[in-house]
C-alpha positions as CSV (number, residue, x, y, z in Angstrom):
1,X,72.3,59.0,123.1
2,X,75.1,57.3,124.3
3,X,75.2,59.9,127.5
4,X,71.9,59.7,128.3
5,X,71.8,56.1,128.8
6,X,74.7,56.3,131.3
7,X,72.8,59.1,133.1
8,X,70.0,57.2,133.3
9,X,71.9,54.2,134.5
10,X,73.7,56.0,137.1
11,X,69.8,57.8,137.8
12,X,68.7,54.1,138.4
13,X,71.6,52.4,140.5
14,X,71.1,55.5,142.4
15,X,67.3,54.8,143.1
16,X,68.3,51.0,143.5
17,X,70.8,51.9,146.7
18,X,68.3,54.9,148.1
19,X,65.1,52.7,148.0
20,X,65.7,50.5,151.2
21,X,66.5,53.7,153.4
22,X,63.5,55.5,151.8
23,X,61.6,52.8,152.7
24,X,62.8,52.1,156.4
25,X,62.4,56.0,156.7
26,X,58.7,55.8,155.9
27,X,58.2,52.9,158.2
28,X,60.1,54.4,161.4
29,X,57.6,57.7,160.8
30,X,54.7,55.0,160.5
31,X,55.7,53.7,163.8
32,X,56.1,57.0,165.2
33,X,52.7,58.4,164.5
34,X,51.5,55.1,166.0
35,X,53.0,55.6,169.2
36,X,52.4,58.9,169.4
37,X,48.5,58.2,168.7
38,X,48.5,55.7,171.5
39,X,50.4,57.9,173.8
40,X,47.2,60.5,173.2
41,X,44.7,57.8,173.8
42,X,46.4,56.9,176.9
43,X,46.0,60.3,178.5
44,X,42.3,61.1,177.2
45,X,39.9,60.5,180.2
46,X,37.8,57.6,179.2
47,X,34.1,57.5,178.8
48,X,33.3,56.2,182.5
49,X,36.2,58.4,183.8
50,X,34.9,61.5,182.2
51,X,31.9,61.2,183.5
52,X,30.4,62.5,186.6
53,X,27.5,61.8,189.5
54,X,25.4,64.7,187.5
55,X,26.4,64.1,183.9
56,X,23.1,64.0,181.8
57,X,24.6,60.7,179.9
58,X,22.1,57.7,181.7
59,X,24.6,55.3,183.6
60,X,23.6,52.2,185.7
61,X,24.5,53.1,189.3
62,X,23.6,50.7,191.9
63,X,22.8,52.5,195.6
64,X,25.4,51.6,196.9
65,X,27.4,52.8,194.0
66,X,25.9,56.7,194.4
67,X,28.2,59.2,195.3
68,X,25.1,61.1,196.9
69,X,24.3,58.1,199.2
70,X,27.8,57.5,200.5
């Protein structure tokens, strides 16, 4: 009994020392994935980029705004 409870001490102080660096692990690959999910955002066309003059999608387009007219 006596050697279980210092394994289980050692088990614990071992946990106690590895927690912060597990934890400051998980936030840096939290971080991470947010800039990498930004990063994507930033190079998807937008909706009023991806769109063209003959798009079916109905946009407001003044006349003097129309590719066709300029």
């Amino acid at each position: 009994m006596n050697l279980f409870l210092n394994y289980l001490v050692v088990t614990v102080l071992l946990a106690l020392v590895l927690l912060p660096a597990g934890l400051g692990l998980a936030r840096e690959r939290r971080i991470d994935r947010q800039l990498r999910d930004a990063a994507r955002r930033e190079a998807e066309p937008t909706e009023t980029e991806s769109r063209g003059a003959f798009s079916r999608e109905p946009h407001a387009v003044g006349p003097a705004q129309c590719p066709l007219l300029s």
